[in-house]
C-alpha positions in Angstrom: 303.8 80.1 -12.6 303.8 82.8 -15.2 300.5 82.7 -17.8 299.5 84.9 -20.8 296.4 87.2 -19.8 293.2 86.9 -22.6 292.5 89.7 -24.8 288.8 90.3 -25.3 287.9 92.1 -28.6 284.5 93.0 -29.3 282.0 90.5 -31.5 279.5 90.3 -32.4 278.6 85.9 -33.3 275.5 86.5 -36.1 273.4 83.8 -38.4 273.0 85.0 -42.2 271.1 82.7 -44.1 272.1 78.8 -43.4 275.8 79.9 -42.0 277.1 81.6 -39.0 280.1 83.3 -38.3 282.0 85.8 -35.7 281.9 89.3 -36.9 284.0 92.6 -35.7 284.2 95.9 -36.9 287.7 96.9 -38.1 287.8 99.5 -35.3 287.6 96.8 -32.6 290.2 94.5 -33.8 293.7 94.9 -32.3 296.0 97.2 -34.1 298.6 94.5 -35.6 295.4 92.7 -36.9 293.7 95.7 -38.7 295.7 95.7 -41.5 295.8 92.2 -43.8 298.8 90.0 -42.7 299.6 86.9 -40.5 298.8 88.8 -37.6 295.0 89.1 -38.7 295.3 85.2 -39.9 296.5 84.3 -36.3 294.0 85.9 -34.9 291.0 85.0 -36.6 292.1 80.9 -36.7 292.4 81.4 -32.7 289.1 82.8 -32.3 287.6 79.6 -34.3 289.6 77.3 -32.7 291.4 76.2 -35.7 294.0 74.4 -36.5 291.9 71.3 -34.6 292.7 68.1 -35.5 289.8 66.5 -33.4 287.8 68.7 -36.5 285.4 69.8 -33.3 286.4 73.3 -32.7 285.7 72.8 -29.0 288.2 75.6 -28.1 286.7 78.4 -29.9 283.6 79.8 -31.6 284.1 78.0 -34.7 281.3 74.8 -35.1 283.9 72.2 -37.3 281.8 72.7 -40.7 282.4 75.1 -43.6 279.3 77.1 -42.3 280.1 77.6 -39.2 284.2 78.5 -39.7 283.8 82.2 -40.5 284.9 85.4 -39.9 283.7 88.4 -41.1 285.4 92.4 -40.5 283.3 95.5 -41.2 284.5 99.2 -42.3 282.6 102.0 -42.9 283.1 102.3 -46.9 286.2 102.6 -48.6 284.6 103.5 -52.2 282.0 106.0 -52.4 278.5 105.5 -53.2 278.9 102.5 -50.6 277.7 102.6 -47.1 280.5 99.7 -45.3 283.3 97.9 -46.7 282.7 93.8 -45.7 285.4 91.6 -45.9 285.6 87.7 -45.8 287.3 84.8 -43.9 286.9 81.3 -44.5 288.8 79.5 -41.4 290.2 76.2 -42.2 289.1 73.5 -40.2 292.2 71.7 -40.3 295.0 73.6 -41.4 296.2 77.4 -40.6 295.1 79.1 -43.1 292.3 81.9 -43.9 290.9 81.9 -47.4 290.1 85.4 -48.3 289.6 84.8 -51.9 285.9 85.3 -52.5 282.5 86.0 -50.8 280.1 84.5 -48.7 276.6 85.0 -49.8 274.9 83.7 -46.8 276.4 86.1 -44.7 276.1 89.2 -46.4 273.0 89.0 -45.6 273.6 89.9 -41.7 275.8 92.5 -42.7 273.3 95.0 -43.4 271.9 94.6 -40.0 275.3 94.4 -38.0 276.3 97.9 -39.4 273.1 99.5 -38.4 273.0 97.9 -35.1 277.1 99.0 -34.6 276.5 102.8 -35.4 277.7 102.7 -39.3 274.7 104.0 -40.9 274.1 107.5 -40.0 271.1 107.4 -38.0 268.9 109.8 -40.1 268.6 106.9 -42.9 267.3 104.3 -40.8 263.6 104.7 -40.9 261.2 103.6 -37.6 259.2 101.7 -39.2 260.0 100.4 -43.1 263.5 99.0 -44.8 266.7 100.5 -44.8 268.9 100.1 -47.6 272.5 99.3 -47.4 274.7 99.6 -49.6 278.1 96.8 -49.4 281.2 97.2 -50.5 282.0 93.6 -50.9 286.0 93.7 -50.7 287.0 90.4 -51.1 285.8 90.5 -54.9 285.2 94.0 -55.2 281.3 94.0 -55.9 278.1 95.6 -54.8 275.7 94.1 -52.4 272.5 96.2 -52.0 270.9 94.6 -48.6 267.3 95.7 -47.8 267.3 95.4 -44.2 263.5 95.7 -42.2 263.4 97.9 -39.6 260.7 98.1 -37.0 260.9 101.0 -33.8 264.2 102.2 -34.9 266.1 98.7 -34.8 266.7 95.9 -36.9 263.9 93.3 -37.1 265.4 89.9 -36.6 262.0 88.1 -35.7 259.3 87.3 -38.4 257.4 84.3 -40.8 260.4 84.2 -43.5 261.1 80.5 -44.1 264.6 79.2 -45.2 264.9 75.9 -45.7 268.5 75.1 -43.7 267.2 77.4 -41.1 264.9 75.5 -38.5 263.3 79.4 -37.2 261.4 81.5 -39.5 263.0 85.3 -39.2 262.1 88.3 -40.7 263.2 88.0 -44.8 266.5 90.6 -46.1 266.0 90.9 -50.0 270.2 90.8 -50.9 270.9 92.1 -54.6 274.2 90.9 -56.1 274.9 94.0 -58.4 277.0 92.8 -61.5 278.4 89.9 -59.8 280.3 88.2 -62.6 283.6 87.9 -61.9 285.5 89.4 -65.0 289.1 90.2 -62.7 290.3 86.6 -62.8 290.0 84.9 -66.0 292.5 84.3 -68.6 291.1 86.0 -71.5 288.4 83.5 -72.5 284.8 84.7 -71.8 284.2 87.5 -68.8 281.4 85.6 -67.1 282.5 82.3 -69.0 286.2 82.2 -68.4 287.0 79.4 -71.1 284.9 81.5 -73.8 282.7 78.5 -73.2 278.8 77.4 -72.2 280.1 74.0 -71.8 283.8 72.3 -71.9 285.3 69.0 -71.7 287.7 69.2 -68.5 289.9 66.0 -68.3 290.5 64.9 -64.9 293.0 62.2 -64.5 291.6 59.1 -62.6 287.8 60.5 -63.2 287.7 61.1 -67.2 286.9 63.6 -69.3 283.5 65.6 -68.1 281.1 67.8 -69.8 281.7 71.1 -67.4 280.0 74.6 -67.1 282.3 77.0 -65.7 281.2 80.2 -64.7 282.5 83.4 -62.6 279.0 85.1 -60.8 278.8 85.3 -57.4 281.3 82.4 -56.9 283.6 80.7 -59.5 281.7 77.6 -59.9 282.5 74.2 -61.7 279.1 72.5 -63.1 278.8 69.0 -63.8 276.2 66.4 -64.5 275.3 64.5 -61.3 274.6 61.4 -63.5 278.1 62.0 -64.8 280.0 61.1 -62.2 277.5 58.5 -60.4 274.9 60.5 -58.8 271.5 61.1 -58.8 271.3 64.8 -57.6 269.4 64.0 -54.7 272.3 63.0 -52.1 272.3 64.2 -49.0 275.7 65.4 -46.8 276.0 61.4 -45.7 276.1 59.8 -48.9 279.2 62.1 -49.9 280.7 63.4 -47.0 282.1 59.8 -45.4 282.9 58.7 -49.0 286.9 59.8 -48.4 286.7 58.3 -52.5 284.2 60.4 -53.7 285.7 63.5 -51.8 288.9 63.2 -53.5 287.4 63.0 -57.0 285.7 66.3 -56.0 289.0 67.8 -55.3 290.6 66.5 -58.7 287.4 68.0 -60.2 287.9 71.2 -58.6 291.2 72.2 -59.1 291.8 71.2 -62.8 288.1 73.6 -63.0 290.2 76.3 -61.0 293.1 75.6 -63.9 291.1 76.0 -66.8 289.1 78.9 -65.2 292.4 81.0 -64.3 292.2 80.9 -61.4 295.3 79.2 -60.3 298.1 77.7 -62.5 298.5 74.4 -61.3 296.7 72.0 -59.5 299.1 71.5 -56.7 297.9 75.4 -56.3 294.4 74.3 -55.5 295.6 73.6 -51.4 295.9 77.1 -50.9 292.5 78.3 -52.6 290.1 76.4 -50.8 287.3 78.5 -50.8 287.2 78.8 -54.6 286.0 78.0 -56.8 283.1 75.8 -55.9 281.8 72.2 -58.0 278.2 71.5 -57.6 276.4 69.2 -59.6 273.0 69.3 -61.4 270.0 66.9 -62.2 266.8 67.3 -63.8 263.4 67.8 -61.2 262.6 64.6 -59.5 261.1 63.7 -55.8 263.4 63.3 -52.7 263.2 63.8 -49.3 265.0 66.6 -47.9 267.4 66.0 -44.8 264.7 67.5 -42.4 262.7 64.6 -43.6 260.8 67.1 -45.7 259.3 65.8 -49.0 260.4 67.8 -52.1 258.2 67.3 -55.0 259.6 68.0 -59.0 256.6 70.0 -59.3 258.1 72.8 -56.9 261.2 73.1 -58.2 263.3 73.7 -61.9 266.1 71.3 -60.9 267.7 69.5 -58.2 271.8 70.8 -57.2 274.1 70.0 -54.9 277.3 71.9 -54.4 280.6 71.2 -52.2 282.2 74.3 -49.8 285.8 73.7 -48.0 285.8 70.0 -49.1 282.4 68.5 -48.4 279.0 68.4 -49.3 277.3 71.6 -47.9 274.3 70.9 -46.1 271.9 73.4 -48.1 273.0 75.8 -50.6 276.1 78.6 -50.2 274.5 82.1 -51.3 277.3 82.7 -53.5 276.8 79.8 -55.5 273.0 80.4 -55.5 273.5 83.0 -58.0 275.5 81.0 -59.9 272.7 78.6 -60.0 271.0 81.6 -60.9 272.8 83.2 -63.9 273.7 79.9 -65.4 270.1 78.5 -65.1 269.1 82.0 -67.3 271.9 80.9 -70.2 270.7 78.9 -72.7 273.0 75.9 -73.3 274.9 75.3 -70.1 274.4 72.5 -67.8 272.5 73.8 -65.6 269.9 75.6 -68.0 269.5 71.9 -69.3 268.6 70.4 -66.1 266.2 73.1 -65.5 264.1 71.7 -69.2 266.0 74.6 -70.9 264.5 78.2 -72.7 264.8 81.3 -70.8 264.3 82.1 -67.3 264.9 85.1 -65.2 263.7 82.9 -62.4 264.7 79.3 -61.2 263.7 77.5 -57.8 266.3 74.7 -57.4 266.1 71.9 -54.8 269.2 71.5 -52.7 270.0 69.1 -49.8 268.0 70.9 -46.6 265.0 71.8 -49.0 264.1 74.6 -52.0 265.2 78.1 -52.9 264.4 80.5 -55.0 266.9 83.1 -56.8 266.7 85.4 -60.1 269.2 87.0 -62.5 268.9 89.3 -65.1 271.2 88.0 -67.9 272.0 89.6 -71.2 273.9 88.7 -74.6 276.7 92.0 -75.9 278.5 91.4 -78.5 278.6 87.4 -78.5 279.4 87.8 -74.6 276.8 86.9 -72.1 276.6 88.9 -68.9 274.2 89.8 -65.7 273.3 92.9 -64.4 271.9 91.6 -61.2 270.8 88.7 -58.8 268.3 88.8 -56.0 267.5 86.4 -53.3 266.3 86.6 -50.1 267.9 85.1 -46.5 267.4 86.1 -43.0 269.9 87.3 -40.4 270.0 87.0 -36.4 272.1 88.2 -33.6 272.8 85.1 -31.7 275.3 86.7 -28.8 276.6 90.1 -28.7 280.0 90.8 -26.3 283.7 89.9 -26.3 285.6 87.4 -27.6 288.5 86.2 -25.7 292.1 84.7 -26.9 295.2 84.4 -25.2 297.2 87.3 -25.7 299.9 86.7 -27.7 297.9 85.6 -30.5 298.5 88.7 -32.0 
């Protein structure tokens, strides 16, 4: 009986902030898959284990959730001033297809560390003892990450007392700055960081209504609603939504008539193939709940309360990427989400999310009637959690 040999490329299978994913540098990668294609789209579903309709992943490294379906390839730079080009794939879970069309914020944070751990930082900028700067070429959207990576004896430091709240192990804390991270390439001539021209909009959505909707392009392209809006609180947690097949399905309408009026697509039945943006979330005012650790978050420690959907379901903290658009639309007077927060100005907002708190700034500014941001910083953690080869059947490629 004749079989197909496996392949084994070398991986690298990292934690950046609350997701995980399987990274590779470019080099590493089979030839056919190097370049963008099917080939690439092939492999990387086969080393997740997707398409699975048992949604389990057993038979590859993905873990069946929208956090744990990733991929992520690494170049050295492909624009100067930039240390390593970082590109993005959000597997599907279900289907055969690889989303490439925007970032993931939680993961650039281990990016930083991967390229100074694989040799792509020349040696004589990595200090013994301090932080190394990296600078990301973020290709998917074509931004700047700055990651400020802590280095102790000459190698990243993974270990440390930086809490994340989706995280159950402190680490050592990577300070990420989003540089410019509005989104002004896909819009249709409305606003750059507003794509409508609007702080807030009525978007009708057949079988929901018509919603008050904050739609904005930094980090992410994000859809803002009012939790109490469409039924909720803003203190749900992943099982309240996630088994509601109702509620998912109004969050789908929501999204892609948001992706419509943001540009981003030009029809709804479009929205299938764009699954990765843009994101809804949906804000309340400050209030008490209990986190899904069983911790107790009090309104006193936080600006507002958010929860956001990734890949179809309720995410089970907070996606980096839509963190700074928490962030930038919290510093904006008059949209949703500076409401929710008690309104003014803020360069600073600490939001509570499903798995706990987080904290995130943006510098915003108003030029010539059009608001914009110059920056957004958080902080994450990153970990190698196995280091080797991954193995598919050859043929894959």
């Amino acid at each position: 009986m004749t079989h197909a040999p496996q392949l084994r490329i070398p991986a690298t299978y990292m934690r950046g902030g609350t997701s995980k994913g399987v990274f590779f540098r470019l080099q590493d990668l089979p030839e056919a898959a190097q370049a963008p294609g099917a080939a690439r789209d092939a492999l990387l579903l086969r080393v997740i284990g997707s398409p699975d309709p048992y949604a389990k992943h057993t038979d590859g490294m993905g873990g069946a959730t929208s956090s744990t379906s990733k991929c992520v390839i690494i170049a050295k730079a492909s624009v100067p001033d930039h240390d390593v080009d970082y590109l993005y794939g959000q597997v599907s879970i279900d289907t055969a297809f690889v989303d490439w069309s925007g970032n993931c914020g939680n993961l650039s944070s281990a990016v930083g560390p991967f390229a100074i751990a694989n040799g792509l930082i020349d040696p004589s900028r990595v200090p013994r003892d301090g932080t190394c700067t990296v600078r990301i070429w973020q290709a998917n959207i074509g931004k700047t990450i700055v990651a400020h990576v802590p280095v102790s004896n000459g190698e990243v430091q993974e270990t440390g007392d930086f809490v994340l709240d989706g995280v159950t192990f402190p680490a050592a804390e990577i300070v990420l700055e989003f540089i410019d991270p509005a989104d002004e390439g896909e819009r249709d001539g409305g606003g750059a960081m507003f794509p409508t021209g609007h702080l807030i909009d009525d978007l009708d959505v057949p079988g929901v209504g018509t919603l008050k909707a904050t739609m904005i392009n930094a980090g992410i392209p994000t859809v803002f609603v009012n939790a109490a809006d469409i039924g909720y609180t803003g203190s749900e947690l992943q099982d309240a939504i996630n088994g509601d097949a109702k509620a998912l399905a109004m969050f789908e309408a929501i999204r892609a008539h948001g992706a419509v009026r943001m540009g981003l697509i030009q029809d709804v039945s479009e929205a299938a193939k764009r699954q990765h943006t843009p994101k809804v979330a949906f804000v309340a005012p400050a209030a008490d709940y209990v986190a899904s650790s069983g911790k107790h978050v009090h309104a006193s420690d936080i600006d507002l309360r958010v929860r956001a959907l990734s890949m179809g379901r309720l995410h089970h903290a907070m996606m980096g990427t839509a963190s700074v658009a928490i962030a930038t639309a919290a510093a904006v007077p008059g949209t949703l989400v500076n409401a929710a927060a008690g309104g003014g100005t803020r360069k600073v907002v600490t939001f509570g999310h499903p798995s706990g708190t987080l904290r995130v700034g943006a510098d915003v500014q108003q030029v010539n009637g059009q608001w914009t941001v110059t920056k957004a910083v958080m902080s994450r953690s990153a970990r190698v959690l196995m280091e080797g080869q991954v193995r598919v059947p050859a043929g894959t490629v």
